[in-house]
C-alpha positions in Angstrom: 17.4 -19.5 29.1 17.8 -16.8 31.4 16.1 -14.0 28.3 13.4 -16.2 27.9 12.4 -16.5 31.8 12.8 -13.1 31.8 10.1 -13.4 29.0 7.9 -15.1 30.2 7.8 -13.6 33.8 7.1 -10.0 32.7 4.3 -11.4 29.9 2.8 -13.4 32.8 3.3 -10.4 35.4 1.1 -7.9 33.2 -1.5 -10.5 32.3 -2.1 -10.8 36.1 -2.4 -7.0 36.6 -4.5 -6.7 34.0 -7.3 -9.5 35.1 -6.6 -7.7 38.7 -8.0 -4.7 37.4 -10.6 -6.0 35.4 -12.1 -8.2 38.2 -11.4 -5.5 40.9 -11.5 -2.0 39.6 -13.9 -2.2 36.4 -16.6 -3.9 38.6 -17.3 -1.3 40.6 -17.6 1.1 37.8 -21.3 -0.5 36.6 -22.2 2.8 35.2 -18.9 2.4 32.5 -21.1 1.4 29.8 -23.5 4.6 30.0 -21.0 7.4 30.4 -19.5 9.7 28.0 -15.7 8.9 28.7 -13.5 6.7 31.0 -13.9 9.5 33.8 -12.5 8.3 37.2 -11.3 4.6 35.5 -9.0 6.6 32.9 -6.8 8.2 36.3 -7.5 5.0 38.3 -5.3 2.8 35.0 -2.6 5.2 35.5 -2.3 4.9 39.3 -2.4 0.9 38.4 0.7 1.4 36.0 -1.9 0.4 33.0 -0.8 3.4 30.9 3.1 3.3 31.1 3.3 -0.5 30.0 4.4 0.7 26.1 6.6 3.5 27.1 10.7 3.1 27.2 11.8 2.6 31.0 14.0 5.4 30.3 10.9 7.7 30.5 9.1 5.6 33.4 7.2 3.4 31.9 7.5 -0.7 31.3 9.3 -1.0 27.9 6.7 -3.8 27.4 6.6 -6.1 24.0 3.6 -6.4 21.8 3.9 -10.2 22.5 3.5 -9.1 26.3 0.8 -6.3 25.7 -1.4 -8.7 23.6 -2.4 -11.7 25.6 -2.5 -8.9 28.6 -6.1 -7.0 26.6 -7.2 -10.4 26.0 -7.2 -11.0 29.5 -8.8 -7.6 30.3 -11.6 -8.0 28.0 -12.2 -12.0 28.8 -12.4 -11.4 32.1 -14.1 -7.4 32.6 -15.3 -6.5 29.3 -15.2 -3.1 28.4 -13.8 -3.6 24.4 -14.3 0.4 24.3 -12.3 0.8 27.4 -9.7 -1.5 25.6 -9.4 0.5 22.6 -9.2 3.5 24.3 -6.1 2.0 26.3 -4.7 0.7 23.4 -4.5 3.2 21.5 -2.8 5.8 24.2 -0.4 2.7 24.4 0.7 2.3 20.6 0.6 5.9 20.5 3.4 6.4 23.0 4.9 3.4 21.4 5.2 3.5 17.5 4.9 7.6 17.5 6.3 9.4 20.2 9.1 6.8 21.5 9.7 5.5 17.8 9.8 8.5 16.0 10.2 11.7 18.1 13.0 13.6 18.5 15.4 13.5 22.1 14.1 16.7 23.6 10.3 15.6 22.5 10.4 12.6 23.8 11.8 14.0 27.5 8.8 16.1 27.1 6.2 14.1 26.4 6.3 10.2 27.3 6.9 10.5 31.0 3.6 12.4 31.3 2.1 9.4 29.2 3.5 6.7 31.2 2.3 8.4 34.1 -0.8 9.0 32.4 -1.0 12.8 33.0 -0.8 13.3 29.7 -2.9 11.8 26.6 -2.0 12.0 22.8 -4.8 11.9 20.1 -4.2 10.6 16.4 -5.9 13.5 14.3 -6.1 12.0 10.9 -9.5 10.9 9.9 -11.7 13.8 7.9 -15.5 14.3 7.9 -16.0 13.1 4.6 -13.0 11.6 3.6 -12.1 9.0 7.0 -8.9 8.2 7.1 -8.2 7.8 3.1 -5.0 9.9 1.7 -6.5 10.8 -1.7 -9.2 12.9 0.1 -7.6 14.5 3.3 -7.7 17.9 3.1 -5.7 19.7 6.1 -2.6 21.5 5.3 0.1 23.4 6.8 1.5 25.6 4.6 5.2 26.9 5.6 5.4 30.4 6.8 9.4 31.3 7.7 10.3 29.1 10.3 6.6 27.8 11.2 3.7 26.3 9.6 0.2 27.5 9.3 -2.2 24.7 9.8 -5.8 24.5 8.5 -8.5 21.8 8.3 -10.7 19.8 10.3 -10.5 16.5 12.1 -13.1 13.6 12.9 -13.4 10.2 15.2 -10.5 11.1 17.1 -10.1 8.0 20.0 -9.1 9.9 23.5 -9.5 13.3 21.8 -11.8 14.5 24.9 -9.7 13.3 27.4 -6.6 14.6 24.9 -3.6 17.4 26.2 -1.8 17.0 22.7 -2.9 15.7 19.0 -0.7 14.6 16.5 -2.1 16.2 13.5 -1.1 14.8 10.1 -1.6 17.5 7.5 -0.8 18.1 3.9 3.0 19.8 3.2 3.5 18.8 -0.4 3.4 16.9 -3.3 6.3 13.6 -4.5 5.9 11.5 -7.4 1.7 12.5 -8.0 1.1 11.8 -4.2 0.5 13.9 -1.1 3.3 14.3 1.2 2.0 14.4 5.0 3.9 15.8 7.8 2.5 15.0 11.4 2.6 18.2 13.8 2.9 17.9 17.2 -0.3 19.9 18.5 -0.9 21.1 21.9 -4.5 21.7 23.0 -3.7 25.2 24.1 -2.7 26.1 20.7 -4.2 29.3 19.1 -6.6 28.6 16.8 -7.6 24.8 17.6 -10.9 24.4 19.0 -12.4 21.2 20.5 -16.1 20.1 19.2 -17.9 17.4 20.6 -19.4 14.5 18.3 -22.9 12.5 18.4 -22.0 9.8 20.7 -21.4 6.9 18.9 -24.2 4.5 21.0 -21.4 1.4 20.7 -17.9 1.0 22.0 -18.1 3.1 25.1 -16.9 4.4 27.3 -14.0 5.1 24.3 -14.4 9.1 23.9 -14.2 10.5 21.0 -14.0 14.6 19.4 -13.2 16.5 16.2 -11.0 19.7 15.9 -11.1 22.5 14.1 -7.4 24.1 13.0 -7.9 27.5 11.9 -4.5 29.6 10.9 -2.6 27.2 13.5 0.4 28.5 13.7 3.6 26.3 14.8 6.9 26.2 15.2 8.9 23.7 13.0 10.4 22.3 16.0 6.5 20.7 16.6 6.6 18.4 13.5 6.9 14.6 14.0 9.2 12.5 12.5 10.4 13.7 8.8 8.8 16.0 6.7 6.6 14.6 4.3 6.9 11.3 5.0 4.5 11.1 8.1 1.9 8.9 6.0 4.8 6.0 5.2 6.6 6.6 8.9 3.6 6.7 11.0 0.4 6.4 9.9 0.8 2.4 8.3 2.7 1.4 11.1 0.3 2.6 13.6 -2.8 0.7 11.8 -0.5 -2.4 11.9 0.1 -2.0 15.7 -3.5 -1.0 16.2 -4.6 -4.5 14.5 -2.6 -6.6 16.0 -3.3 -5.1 19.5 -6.6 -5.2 19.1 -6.8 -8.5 18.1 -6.6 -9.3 21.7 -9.5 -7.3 22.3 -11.2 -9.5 20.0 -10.2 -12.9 20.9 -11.0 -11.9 25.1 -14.6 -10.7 23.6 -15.5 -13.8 21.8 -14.0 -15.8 24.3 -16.1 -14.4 27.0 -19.6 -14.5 25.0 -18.1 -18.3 24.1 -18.4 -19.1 28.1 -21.2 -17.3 28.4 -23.0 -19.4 26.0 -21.7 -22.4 27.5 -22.6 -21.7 30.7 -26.4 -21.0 29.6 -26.2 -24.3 28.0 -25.5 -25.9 31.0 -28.6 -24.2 32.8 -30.7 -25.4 30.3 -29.4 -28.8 31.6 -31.2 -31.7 29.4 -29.8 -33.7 26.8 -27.0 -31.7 24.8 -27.4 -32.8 21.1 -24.3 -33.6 18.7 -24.7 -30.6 16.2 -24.2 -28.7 19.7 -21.4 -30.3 20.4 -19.9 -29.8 17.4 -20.9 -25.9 17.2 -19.1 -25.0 20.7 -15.8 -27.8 19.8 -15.4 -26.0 16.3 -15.6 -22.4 17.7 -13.1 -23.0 20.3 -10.7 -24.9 17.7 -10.9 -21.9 15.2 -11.0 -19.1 18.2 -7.4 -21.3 19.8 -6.4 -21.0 15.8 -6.9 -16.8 15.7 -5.1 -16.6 19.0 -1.8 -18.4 17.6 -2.0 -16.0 14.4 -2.2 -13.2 16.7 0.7 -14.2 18.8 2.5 -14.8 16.0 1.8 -11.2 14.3 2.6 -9.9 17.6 6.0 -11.6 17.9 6.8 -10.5 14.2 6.5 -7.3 15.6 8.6 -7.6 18.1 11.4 -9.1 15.9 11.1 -5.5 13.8 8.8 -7.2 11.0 6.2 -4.7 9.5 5.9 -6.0 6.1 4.3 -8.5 4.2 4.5 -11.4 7.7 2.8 -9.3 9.7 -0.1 -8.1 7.0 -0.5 -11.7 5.9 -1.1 -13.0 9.4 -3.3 -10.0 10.2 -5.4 -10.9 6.9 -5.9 -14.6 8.3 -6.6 -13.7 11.6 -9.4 -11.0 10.5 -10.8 -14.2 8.0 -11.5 -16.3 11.0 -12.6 -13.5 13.4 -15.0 -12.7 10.9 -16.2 -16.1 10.9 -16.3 -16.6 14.5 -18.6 -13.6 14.6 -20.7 -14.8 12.1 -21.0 -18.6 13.7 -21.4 -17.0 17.8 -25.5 -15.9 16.4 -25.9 -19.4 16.5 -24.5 -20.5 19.1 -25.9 -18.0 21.3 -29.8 -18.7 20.0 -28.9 -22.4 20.1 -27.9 -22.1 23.6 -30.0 -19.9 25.4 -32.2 -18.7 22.5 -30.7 -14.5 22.7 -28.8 -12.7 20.2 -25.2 -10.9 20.7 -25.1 -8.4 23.8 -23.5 -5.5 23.7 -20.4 -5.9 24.4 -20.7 -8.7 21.5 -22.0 -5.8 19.0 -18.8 -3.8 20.1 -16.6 -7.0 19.1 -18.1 -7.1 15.8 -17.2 -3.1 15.4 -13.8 -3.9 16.5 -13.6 -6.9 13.6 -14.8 -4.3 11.4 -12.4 -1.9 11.5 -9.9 -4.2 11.0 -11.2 -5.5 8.2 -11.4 -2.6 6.1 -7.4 -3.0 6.0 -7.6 -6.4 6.1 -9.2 -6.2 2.5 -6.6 -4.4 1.1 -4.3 -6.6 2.7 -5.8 -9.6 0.8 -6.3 -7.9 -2.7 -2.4 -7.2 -2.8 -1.5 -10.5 -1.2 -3.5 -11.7 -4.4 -2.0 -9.6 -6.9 1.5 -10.7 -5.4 0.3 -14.4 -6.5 -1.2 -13.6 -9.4 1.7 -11.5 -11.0 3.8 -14.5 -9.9 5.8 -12.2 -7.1 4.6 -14.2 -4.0 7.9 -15.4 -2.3 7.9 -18.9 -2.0 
């Protein structure tokens, strides 16, 4: 009784911080929308404690659960919007998380997460490739081994925080097992000879997430900078940090839809007049299936917690993106039914966010289906 109290307080406790923040500190940051990168709100989340909440106590931050973390962003975004400013928190939260606390070495980890719970430091993912995204068969940066270093060369695209970035964690070609690529994940400071920061077309959605590409030309680094094991970076780190970037995220989703929900509802009411039974059932169904995704979530989220990556978390992740992806397609209606406009922004930046997730999602599916079909499905 006493663990689950426990629970419950410290799920409850960030919740509150976080809709704090949103209803205090994001509103009087109206131009958050228009600017290049977080700025000022970026050092204002790590005075607030926002940045440690995924980082071990033992380095100074919370030690928080995804189960705690998740209904927190959905909170966040309900209540101040921002999905870009979400993702961008999100992802220096799993980063610290899944890749630095779950998979770096003692004398690494001194190094790096108490700057990260203290938000003096930010870590970039540097995997995606111009002309290749984020798929294995086609990445092309390698670091050969030299003695006791490795030379890195390639270039890197979309990388979330990279402006804002004082490391990256590169993931680069090492070798070759069984017909696939073998990727090792380097642990690259900004200062490093040879890396060179390049700023990309702004994306005109999601802000005020920032986002770079680098440029690794005869990098040259010690092996004590790799990440995890050797060649195994793409199995170790890079499928359980798109399974803790989905799940997250799915809070982002649910607090967006559920704010353009009341926002719709609340034109509606306006309007006053006579509210017809196809109306009624329109706002009633969206609610049911948005309260369904929110369960699925919290149940991924908990799997999680419990040390689950495999097929329960995937599968609950494929239904949740299913019904997002309906929601989505279901709120154009509502919103010209109710006060005859189509999604806002922040609504288009929802839609991105189901997007990327569904990309996975698909892939997800198909194997969930082969599973069934080749009569493997557990029962």
């Amino acid at each position: 009784m006493q663990v689950q109290r426990e629970k419950k307080e410290n799920h409850t406790r960030l919740t509150t911080q976080a809709i704090r923040f949103a209803g205090e500190d994001l509103s009087v940051h109206e131009d958050l929308g228009r600017c290049g990168t977080p700025g000022k709100i970026w050092g204002k989340m790590a005075r607030r404690g926002l940045l440690g909440w995924s980082i071990p106590a033992a380095f100074g931050g919370e030690g928080a659960r995804f189960s705690d973390i998740l209904p927190a962003v959905e909170a966040f975004v309900a209540r101040g919007g921002r999905p870009g400013l979400a993702l961008s928190w999100m992802v220096h939260l799993i980063v610290g998380k899944v890749l630095i606390a779950g998979a770096a070495n003692g004398k690494q980890k001194k190094e790096i997460l108490p700057g990260m719970a203290a938000g003096r430091w930010t870590a970039s993912i540097a995997l995606s490739e111009p002309g290749a995204g984020s798929d294995p068969k086609r990445i092309r940066t390698t670091a050969v081994k030299k003695g006791r270093s490795y030379v890195l060369n390639g270039e890197k695209a979309w990388l979330t925080n990279g402006p804002l970035a004082d490391l990256f964690i590169v993931f680069a070609v090492t070798g070759e097992r069984g017909g696939k690529k073998g990727f090792t994940a380097f642990l690259v400071p900004r200062e490093t000879p040879g890396l060179t920061v390049r700023e990309m077309p702004a994306l005109g959605y999601l802000r005020p997430s920032p986002h770079c590409e680098i440029r690794l030309e005869g990098c040259d680094l010690p092996e004590t900078t790799i990440l995890g094991r050797k060649g195994r970076a793409w199995e170790d780190l890079s499928k359980p940090f798109r399974v803790a970037e989905d799940v997250l995220l799915s809070g982002a989703i649910l607090g967006g839809l559920d704010r353009e929900l009341r926002q719709a509802a609340r034109s509606r009411r306006e309007r006053k007049g006579r509210v017809e039974d196809d109306v009624r059932d329109r706002f009633g169904g969206f609610a049911a299936l948005l309260a369904a995704a929110r369960q699925v979530a919290r149940d991924a989220a908990r799997d999680l917690d419990g040390g689950k990556q495999g097929t329960d978390v995937e599968h609950r992740l494929v239904a949740f993106h299913l019904i997002a992806k309906t929601l989505q397609e279901s709120l154009g209606g509502i919103l010209e039914n109710s006060s005859g406009s189509r999604l806002s922004s922040q609504g288009d930046d929802i839609a991105r966010l189901i997007g990327l997730g569904l990309h996975a999602s698909r892939a997800r599916q198909r194997t969930w289906g082969d599973t069934l079909l080749i009569g493997k499905e557990k029962s």
